[in-house]
Structure formats: structure tokens, C-alpha cells
N, CA, C and O atoms as a MOPAC input file, in Angstrom:
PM7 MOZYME 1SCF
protein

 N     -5.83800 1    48.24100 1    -6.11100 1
 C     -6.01700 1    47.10200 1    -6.99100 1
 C     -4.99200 1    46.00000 1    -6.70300 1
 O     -5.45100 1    44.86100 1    -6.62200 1
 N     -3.59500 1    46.17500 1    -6.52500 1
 C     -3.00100 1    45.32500 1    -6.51400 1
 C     -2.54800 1    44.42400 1    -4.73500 1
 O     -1.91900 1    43.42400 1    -4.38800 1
 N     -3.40800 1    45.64900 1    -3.99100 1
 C     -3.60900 1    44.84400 1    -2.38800 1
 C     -4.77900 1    44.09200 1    -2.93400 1
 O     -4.48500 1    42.91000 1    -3.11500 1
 N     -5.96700 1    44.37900 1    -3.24600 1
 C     -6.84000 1    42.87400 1    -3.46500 1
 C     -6.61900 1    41.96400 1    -4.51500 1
 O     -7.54500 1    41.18500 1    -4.74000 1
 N     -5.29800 1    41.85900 1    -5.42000 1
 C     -5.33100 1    40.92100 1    -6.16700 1
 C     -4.07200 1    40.22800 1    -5.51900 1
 O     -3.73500 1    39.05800 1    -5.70100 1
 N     -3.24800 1    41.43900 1    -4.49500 1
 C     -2.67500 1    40.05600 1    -3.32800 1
 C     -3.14900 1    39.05600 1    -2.56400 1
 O     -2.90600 1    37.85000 1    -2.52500 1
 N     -4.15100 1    40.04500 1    -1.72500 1
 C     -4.77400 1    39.24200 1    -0.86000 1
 C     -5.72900 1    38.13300 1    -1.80000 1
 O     -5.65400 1    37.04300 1    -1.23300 1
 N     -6.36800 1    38.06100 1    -2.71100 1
 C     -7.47700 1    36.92100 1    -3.41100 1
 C     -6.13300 1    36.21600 1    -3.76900 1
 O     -6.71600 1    35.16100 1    -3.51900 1
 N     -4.75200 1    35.76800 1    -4.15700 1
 C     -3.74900 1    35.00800 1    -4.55300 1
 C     -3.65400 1    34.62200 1    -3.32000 1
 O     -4.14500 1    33.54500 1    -2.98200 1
 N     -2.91600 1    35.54800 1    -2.30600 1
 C     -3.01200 1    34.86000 1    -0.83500 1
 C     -3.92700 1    33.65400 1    -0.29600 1
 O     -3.65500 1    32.53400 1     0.13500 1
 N     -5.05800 1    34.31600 1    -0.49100 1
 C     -6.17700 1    33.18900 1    -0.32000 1
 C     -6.70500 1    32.21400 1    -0.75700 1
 O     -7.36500 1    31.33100 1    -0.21100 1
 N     -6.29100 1    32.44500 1    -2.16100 1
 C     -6.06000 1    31.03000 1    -2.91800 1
 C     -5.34600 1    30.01700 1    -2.67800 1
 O     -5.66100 1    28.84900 1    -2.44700 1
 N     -3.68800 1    30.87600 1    -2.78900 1
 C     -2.95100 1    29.49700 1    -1.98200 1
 C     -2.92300 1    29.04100 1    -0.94100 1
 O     -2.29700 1    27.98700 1    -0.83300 1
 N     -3.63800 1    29.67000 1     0.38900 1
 C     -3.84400 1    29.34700 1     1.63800 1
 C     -5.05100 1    27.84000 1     0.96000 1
 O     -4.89900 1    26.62700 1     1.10800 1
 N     -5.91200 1    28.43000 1     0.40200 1
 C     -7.00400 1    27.36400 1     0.43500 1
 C     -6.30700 1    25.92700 1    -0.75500 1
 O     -6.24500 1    24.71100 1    -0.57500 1
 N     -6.02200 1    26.51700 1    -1.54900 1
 C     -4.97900 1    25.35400 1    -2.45700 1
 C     -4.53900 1    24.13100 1    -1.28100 1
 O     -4.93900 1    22.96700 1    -1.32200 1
 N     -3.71400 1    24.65100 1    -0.34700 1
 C     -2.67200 1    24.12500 1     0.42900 1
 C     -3.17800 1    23.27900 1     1.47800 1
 O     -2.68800 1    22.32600 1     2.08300 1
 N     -4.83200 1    24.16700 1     1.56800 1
 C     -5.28700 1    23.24400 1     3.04200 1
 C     -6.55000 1    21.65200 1     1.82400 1
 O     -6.95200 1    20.49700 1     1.96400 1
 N     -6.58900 1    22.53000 1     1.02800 1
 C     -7.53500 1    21.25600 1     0.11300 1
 C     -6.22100 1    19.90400 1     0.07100 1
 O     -6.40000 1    18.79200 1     0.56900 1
 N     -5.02800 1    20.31300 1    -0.59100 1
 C     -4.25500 1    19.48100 1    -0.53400 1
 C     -3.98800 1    18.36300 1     0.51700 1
 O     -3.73900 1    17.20100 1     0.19300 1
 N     -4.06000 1    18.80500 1     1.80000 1
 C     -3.78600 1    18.14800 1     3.00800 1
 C     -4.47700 1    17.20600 1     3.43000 1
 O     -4.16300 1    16.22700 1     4.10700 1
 N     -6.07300 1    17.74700 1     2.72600 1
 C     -6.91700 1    17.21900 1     3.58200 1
 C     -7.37700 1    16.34200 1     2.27600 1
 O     -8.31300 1    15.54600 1     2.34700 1
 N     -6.78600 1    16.51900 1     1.33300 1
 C     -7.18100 1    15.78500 1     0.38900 1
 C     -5.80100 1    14.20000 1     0.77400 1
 O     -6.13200 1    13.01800 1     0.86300 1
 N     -4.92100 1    14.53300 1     0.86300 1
 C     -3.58800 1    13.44800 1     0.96900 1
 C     -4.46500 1    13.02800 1     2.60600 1
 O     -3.63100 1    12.34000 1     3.19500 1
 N     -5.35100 1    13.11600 1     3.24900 1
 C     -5.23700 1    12.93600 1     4.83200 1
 C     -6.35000 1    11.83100 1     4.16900 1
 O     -6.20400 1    10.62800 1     4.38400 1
 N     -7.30500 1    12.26800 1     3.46700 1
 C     -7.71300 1    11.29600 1     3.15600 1
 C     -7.62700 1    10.16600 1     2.56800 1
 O     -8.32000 1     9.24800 1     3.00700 1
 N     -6.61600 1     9.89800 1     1.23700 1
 C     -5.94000 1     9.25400 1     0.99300 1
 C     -5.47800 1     8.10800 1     1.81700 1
 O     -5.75500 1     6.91400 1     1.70200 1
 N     -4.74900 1     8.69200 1     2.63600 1
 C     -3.72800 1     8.30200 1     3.57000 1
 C     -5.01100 1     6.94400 1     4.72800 1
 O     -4.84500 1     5.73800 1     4.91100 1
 N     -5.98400 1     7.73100 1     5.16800 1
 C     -7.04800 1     7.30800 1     5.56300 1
 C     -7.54900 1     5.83600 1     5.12800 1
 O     -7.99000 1     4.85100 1     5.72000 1
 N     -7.28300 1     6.15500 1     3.91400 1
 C     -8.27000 1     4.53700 1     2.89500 1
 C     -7.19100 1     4.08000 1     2.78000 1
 O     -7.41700 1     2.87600 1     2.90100 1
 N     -5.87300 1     4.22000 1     2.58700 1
 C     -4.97100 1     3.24500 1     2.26200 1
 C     -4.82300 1     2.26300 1     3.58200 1
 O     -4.89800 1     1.03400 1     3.57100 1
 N     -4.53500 1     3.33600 1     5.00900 1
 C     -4.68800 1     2.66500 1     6.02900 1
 C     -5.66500 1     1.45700 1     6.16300 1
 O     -5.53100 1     0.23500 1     6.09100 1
 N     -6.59700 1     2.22500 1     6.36500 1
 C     -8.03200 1     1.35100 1     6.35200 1
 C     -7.70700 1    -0.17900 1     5.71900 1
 O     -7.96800 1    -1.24900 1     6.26900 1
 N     -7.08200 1     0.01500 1     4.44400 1
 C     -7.03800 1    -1.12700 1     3.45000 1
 C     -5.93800 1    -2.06400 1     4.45800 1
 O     -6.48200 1    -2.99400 1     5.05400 1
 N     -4.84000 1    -1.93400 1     4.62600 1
 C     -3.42900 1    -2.15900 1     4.97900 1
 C     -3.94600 1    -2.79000 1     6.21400 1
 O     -3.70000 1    -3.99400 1     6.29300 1
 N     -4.84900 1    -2.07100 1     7.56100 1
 C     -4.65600 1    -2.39700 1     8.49200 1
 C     -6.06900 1    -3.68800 1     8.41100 1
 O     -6.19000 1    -4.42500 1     9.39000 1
 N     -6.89800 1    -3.83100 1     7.39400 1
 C     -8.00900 1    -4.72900 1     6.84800 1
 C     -7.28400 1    -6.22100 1     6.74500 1
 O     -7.67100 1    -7.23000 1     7.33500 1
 N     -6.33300 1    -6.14000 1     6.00700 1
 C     -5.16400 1    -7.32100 1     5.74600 1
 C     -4.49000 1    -7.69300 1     6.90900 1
 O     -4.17700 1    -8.86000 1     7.14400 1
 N     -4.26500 1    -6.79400 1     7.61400 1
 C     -3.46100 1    -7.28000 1     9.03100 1
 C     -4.11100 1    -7.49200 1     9.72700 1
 O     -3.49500 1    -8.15200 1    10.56500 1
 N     -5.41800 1    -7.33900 1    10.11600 1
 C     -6.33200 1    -8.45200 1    11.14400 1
 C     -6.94300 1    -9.37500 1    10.60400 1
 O     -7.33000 1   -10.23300 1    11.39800 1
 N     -7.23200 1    -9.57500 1     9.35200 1
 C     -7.02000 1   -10.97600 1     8.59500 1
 C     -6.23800 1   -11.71300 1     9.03300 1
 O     -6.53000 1   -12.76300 1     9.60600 1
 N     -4.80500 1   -11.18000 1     8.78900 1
 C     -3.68000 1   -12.23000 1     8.57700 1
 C     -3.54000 1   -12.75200 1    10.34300 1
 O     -3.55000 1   -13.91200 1    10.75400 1
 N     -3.41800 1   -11.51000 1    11.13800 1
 C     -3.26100 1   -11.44700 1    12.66800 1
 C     -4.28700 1   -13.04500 1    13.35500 1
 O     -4.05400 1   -13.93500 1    14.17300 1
 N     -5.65900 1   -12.60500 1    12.26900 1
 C     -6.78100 1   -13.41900 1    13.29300 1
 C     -6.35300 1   -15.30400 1    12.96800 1
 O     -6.87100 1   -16.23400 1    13.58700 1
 N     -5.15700 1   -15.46600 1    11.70200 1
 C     -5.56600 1   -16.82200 1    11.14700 1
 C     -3.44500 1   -17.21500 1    11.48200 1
 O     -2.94300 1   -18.30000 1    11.19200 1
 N     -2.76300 1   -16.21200 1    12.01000 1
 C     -1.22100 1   -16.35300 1    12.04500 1
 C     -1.18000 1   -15.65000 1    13.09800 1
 O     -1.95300 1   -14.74200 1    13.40200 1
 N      0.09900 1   -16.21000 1    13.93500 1
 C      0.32200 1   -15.85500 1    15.27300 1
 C      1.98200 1   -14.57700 1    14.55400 1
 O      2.81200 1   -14.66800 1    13.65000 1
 N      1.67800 1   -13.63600 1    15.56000 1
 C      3.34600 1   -12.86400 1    15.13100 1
 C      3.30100 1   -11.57600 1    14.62900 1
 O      2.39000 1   -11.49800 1    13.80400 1
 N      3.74800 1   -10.79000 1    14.73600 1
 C      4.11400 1    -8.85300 1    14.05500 1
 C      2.99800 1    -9.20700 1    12.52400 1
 O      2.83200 1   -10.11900 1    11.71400 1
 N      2.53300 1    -8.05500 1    12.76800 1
 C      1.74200 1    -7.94500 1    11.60000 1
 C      2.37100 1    -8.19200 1    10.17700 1
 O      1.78600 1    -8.83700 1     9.30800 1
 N      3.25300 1    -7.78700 1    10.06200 1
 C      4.45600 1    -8.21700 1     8.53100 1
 C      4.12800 1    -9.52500 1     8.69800 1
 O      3.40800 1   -10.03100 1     7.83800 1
 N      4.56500 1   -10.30500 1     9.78300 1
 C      5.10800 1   -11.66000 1     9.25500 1
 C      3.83600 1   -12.40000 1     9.50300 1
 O      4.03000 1   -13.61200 1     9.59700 1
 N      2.67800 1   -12.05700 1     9.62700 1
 C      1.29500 1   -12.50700 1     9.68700 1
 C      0.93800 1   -12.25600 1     8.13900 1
 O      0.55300 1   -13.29700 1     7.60600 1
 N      0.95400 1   -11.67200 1     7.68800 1
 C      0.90800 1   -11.11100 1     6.26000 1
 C      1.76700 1   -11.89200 1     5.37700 1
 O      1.45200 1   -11.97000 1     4.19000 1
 N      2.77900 1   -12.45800 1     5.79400 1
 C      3.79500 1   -12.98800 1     5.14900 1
 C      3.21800 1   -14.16900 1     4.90700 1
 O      2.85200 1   -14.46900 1     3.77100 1
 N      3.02200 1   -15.25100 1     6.30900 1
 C      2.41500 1   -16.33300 1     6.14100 1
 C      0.86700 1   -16.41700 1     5.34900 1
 O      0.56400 1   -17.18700 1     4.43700 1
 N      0.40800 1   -15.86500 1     5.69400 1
 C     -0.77000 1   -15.55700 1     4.38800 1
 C     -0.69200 1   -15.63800 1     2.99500 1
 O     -1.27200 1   -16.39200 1     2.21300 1
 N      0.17900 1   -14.67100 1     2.79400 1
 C      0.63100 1   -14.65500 1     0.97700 1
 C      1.66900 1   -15.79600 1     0.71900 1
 O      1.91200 1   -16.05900 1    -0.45800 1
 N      2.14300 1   -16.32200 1     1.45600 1
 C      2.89000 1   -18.11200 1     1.49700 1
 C      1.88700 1   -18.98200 1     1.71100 1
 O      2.36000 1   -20.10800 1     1.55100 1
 N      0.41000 1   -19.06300 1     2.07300 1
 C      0.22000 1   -20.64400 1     2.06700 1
 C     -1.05800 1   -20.67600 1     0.90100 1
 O     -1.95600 1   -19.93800 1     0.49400 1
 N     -0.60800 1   -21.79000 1     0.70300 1
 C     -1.31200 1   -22.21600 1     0.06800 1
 C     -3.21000 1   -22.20700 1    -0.39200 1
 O     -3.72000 1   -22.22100 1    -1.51300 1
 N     -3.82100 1   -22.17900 1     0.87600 1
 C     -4.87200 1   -22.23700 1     0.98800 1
 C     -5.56700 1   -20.60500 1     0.70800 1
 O     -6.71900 1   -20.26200 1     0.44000 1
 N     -4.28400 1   -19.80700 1     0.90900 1
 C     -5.07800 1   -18.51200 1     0.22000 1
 C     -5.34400 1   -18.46000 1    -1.31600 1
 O     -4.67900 1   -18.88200 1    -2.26100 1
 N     -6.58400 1   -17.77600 1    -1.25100 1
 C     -6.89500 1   -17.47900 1    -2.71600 1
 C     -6.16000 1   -16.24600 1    -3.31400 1
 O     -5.65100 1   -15.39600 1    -2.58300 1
 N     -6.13500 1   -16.20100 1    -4.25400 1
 C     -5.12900 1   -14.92400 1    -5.19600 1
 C     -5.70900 1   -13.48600 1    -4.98000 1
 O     -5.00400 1   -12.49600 1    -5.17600 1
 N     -7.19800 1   -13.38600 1    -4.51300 1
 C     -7.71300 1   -11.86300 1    -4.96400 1
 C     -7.08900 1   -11.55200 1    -3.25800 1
 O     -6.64600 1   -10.45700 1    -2.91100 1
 N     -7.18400 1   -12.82500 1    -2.30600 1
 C     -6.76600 1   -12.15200 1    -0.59300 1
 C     -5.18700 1   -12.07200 1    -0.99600 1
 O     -4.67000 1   -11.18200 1    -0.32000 1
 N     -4.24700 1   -12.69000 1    -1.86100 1
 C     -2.91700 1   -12.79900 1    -1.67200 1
 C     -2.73800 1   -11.47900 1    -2.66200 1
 O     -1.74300 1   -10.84200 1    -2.31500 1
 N     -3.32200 1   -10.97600 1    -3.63100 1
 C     -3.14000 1    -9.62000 1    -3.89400 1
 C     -3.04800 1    -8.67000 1    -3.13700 1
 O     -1.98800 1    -8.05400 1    -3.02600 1
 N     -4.00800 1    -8.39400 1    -2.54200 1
 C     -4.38600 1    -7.69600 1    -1.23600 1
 C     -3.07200 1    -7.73800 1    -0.27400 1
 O     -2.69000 1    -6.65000 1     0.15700 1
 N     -2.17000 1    -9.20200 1     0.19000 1
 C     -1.34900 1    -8.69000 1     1.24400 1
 C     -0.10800 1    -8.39000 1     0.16500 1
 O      0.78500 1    -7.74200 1     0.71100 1
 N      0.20200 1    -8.75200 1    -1.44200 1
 C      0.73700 1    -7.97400 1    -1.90500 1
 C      0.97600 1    -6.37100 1    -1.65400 1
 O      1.92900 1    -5.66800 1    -1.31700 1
 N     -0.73700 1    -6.12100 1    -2.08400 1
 C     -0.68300 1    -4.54500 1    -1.38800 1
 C     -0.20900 1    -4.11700 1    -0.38800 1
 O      0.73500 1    -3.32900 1    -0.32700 1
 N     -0.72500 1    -4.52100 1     0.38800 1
 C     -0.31600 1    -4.18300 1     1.91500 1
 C      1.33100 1    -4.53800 1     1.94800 1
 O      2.06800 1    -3.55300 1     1.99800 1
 N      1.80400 1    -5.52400 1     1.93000 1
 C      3.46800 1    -5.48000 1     2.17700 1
 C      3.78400 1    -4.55000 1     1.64700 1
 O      4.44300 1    -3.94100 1     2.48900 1
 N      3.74700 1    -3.63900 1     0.21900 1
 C      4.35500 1    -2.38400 1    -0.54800 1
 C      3.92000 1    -1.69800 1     0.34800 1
 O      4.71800 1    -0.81200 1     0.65600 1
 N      2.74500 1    -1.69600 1     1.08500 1
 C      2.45700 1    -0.20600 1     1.46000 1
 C      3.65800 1     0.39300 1     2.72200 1
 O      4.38700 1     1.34900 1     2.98300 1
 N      3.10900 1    -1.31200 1     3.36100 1
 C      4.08300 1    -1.25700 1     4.93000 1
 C      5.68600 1    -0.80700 1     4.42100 1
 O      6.39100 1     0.01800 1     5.00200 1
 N      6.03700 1    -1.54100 1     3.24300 1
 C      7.39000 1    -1.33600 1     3.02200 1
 C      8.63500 1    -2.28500 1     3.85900 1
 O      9.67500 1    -2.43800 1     3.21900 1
 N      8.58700 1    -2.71400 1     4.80200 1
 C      9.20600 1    -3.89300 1     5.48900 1
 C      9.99700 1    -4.83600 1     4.98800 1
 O      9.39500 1    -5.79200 1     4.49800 1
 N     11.77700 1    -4.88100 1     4.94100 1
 C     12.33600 1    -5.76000 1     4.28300 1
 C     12.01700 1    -6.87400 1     4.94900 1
 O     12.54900 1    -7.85300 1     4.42800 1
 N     11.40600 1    -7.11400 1     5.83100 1
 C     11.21200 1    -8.77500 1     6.14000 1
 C     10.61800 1    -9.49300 1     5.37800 1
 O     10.78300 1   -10.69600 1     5.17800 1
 N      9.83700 1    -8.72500 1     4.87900 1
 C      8.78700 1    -8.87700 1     3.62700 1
 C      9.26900 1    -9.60000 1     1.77700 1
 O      8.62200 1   -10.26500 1     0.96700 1
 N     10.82900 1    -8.97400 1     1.76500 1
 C     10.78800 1    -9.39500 1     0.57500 1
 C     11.21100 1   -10.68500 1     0.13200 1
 O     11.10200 1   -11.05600 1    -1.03700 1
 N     11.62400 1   -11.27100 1     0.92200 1
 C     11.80600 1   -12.67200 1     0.56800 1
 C     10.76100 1   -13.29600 1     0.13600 1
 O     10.84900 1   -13.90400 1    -0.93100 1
 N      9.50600 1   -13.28600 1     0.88600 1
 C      8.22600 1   -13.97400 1     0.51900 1
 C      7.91300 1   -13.07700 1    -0.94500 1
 O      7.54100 1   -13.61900 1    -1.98500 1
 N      8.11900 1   -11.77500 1    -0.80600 1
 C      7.44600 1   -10.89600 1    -2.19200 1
 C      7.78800 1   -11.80900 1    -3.42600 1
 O      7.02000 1   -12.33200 1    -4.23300 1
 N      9.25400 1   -11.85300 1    -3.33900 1
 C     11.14000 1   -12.23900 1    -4.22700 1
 C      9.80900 1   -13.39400 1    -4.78200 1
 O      9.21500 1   -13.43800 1    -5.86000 1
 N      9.71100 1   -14.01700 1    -3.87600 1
 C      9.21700 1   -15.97600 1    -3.92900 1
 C      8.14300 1   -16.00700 1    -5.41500 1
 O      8.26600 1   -16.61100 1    -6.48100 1
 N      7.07600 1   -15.05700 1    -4.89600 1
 C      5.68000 1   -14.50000 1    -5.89300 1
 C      6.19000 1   -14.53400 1    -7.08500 1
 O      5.43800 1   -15.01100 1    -7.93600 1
 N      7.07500 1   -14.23600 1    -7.39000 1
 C      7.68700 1   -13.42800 1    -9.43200 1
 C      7.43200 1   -14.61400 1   -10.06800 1
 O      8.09100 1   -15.64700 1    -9.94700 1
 N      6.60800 1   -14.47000 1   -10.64600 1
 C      6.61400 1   -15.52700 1   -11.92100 1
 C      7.29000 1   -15.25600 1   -13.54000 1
 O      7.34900 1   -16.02000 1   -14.50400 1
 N      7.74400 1   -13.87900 1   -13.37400 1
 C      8.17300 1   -13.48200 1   -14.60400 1
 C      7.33100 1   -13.59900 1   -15.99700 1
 O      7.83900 1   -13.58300 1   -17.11900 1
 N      5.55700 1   -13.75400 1   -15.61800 1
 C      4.49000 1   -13.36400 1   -16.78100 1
 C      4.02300 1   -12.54600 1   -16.55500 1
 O      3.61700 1   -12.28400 1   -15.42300 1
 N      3.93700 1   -12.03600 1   -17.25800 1
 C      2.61500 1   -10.22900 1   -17.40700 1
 C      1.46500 1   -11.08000 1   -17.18700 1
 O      1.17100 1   -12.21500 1   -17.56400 1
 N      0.87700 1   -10.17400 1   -16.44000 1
 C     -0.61400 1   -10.06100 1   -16.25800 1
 C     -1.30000 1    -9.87800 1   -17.49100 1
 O     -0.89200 1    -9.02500 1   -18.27900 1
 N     -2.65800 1   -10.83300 1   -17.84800 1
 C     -3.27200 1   -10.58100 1   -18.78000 1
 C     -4.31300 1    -9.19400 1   -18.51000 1
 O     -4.84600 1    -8.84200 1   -17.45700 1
 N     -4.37400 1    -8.59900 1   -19.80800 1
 C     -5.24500 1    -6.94600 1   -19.59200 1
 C     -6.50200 1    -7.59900 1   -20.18200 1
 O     -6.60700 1    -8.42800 1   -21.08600 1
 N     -7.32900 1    -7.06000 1   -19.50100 1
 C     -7.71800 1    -6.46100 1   -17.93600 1
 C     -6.98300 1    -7.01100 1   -16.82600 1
 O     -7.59600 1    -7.99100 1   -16.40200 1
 N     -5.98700 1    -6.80400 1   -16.21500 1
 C     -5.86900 1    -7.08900 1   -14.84300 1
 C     -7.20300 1    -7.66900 1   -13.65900 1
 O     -7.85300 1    -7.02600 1   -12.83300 1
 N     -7.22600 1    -8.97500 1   -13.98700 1
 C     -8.40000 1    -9.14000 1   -12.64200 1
 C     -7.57800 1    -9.46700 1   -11.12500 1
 O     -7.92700 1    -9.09200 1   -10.00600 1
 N     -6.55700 1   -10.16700 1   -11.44700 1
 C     -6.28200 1   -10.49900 1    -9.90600 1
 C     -6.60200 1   -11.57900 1    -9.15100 1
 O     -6.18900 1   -11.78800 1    -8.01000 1
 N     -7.64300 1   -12.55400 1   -10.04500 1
 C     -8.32600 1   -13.64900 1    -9.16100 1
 C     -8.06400 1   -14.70200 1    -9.58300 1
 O     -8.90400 1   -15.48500 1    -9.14100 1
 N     -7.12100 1   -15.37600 1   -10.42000 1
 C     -6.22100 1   -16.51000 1   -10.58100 1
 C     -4.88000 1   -16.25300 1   -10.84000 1
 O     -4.40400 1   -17.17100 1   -11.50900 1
 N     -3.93600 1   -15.22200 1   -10.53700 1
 C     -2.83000 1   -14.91100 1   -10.45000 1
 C     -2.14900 1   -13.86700 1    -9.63800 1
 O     -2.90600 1   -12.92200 1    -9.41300 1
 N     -0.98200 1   -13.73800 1    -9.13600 1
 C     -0.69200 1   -12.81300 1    -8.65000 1
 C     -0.00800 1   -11.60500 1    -9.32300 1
 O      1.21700 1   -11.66700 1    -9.43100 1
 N     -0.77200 1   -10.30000 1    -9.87700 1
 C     -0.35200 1    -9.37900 1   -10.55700 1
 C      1.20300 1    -8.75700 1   -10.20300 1
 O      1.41900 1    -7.96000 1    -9.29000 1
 N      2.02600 1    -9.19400 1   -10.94600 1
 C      3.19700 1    -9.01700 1   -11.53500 1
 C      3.69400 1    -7.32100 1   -11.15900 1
 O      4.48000 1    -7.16300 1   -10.22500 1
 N      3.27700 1    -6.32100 1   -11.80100 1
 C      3.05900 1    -5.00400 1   -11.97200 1
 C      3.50100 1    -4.44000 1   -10.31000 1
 O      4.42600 1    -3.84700 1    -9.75600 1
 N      2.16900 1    -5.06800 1    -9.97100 1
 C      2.02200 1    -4.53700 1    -8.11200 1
 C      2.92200 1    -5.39200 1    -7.17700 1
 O      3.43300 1    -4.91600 1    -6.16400 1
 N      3.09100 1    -6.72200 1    -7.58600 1
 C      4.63500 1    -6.89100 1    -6.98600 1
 C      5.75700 1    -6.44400 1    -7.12100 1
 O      6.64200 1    -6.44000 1    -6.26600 1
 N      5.80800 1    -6.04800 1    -8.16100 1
 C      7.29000 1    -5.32400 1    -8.81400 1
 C      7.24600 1    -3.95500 1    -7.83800 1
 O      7.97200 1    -3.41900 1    -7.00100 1
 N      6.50000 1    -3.82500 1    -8.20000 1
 C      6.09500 1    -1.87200 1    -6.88300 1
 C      6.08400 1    -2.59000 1    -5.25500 1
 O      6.80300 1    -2.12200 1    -4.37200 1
 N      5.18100 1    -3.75900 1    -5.01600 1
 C      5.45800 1    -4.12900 1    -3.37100 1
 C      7.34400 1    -4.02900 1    -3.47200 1
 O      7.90500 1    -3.16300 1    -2.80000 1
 N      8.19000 1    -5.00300 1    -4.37400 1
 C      9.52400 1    -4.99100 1    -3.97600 1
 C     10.21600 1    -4.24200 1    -4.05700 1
 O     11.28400 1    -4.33600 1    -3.45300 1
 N      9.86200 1    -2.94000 1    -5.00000 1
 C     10.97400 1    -1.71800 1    -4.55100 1
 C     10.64500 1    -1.10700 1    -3.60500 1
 O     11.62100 1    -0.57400 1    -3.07700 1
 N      9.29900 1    -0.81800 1    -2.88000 1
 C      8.98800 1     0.14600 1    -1.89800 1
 C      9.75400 1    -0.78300 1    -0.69100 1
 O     10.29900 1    -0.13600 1     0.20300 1
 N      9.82300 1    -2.27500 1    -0.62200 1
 C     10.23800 1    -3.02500 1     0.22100 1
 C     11.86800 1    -2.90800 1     0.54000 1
 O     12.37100 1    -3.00000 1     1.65900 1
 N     12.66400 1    -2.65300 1    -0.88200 1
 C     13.52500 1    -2.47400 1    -1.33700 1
 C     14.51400 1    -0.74200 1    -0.85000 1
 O     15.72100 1    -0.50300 1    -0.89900 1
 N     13.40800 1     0.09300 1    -0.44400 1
 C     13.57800 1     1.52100 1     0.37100 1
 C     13.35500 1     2.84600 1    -0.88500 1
 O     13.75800 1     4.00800 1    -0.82300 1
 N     12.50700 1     2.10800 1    -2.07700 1
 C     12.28400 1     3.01400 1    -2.53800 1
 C     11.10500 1     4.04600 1    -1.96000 1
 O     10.20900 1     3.64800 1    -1.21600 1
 N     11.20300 1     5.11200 1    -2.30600 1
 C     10.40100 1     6.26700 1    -1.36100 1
 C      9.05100 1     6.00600 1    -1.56100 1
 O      8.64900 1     5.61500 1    -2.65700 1
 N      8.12900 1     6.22400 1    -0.38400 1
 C      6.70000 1     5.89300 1    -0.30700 1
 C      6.07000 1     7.04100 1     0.54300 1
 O      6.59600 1     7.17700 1     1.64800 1
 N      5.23900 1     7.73200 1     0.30300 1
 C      4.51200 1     8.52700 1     1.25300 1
 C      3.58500 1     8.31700 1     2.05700 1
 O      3.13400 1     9.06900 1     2.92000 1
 N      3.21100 1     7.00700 1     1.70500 1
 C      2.43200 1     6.18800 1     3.41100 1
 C      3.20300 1     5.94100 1     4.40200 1
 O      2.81800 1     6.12900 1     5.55600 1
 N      4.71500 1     5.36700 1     4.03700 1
 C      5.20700 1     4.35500 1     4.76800 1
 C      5.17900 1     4.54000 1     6.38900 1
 O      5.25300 1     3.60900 1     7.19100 1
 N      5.04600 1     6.04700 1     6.74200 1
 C      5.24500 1     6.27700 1     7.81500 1
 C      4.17200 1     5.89000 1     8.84100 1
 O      4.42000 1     5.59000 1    10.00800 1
 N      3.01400 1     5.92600 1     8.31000 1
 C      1.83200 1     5.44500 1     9.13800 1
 C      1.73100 1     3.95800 1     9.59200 1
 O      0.71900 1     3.55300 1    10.16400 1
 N      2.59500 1     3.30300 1     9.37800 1
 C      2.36700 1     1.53200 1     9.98200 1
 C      3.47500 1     1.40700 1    10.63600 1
 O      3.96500 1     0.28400 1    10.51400 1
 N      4.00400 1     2.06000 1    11.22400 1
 C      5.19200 1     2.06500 1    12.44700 1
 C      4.34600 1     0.98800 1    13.50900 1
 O      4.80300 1    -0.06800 1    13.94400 1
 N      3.12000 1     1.50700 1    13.76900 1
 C      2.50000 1     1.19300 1    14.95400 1
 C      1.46900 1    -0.29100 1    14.44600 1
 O      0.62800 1    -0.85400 1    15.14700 1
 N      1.71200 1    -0.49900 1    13.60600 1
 C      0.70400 1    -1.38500 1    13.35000 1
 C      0.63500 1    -2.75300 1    14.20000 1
 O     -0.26400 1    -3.56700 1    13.98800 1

């Protein structure tokens, strides 16, 4: 009795452990996807390292707020102090009205999170845009 209620625990956490992985792989997958979506945006319309293509994007003017959210995102994800000066610039110091839409302002909340991850607070993507 107590070899098959090892082995079915065994096998549980074997399978626990591999759902986990492949559950974070996917994750990891769509965030990319998203991150590297913004950087051939920014790449196709700014000359320069994907950060600072991203940078100039969420600095000019002619972007709209739901694309300058977006390289919000993406700078937190990348994590890149080159990044926070332009982030720093964004703070308007108003809360976002709830519902959060995103499409006449730049949400407050998710900048505050782009500048600490920018800042070296810990991120579990960060490692995947080395190569970007």
C-alpha cells in the first residue's frame, strides 16, 4: 500500500512540475510575442537597438496612447535602464480612471511597474530579450 501511494505522489509531482513549465513556457511565449510585436513597430518607423526604438516611439508625439501603452509594456518587460528616463518623463502623478482603458492616457499603475522592473526590480521574463 504504501509503495503505490509513493509512486501515485511521485507521479503527481513529476506531472505537477512538468504542467508548470510548460505552463510558464507558454506564458513566456505570449509575452515575447507581445514585446517583440512593439519592437518591429518601433524598429520599422526608428532607426537604433530595439530599447531605444521603443523609446522614441513612446516620446513622440504622433503616437497614440493605446501604441504608447503597449511600449510602456514592453520597456517593463525588457527591463533596460536606458529606458527610464523616457518611462521617469510619462508620470503624470493621476490615477487612471476605473475601468482602465488606456486610449487617452498613459496608465499610471503599469508605468510605475515598467520603472521598477527598469529600476532592477526582479522579473521572470527579463531574460528572454537579451537578443532582441
Amino acid at each position: 500500500m504504501k509503495r503505490v501511494l509513493f509512486k501515485w505522489v511521485g507521479l503527481s509531482a513529476i506531472t505537477l512540475i512538468v504542467g508548470l513549465i510548460l505552463f510558464y513556457g507558454v506564458i513566456c511565449l505570449s509575452i515575447y510575442s507581445e514585446v517583440n510585436s512593439v519592437s518591429e513597430y518601433a524598429r520599422q518607423r526608428y532607426e537604433g537597438e530595439a530599447v531605444l526604438a521603443i523609446v522614441k516611439l513612446l516620446e513622440s508625439p504622433d503616437t497614440d496612447f493605446e501604441i504608447k501603452n503597449r511600449t510602456v509594456y514592453a520597456l517593463g518587460q525588457i527591463g533596460d535602464e536606458a529606458a527610464l528616463v523616457a518611462l521617469k518623463n510619462q508620470k503624470s502623478g493621476i490615477s487612471c480612471p476605473k475601468p482602465c482603458t488606456k486610449k487617452g492616457y498613459i496608465c499610471q499603475y503599469n508605468l510605475d511597474k515598467a520603472i521598477r522592473t527598469c529600476e532592477g526590480q526582479f522579473s521572470a521574463t527579463k531574460w528572454m530579450y537579451r537578443f532582441l
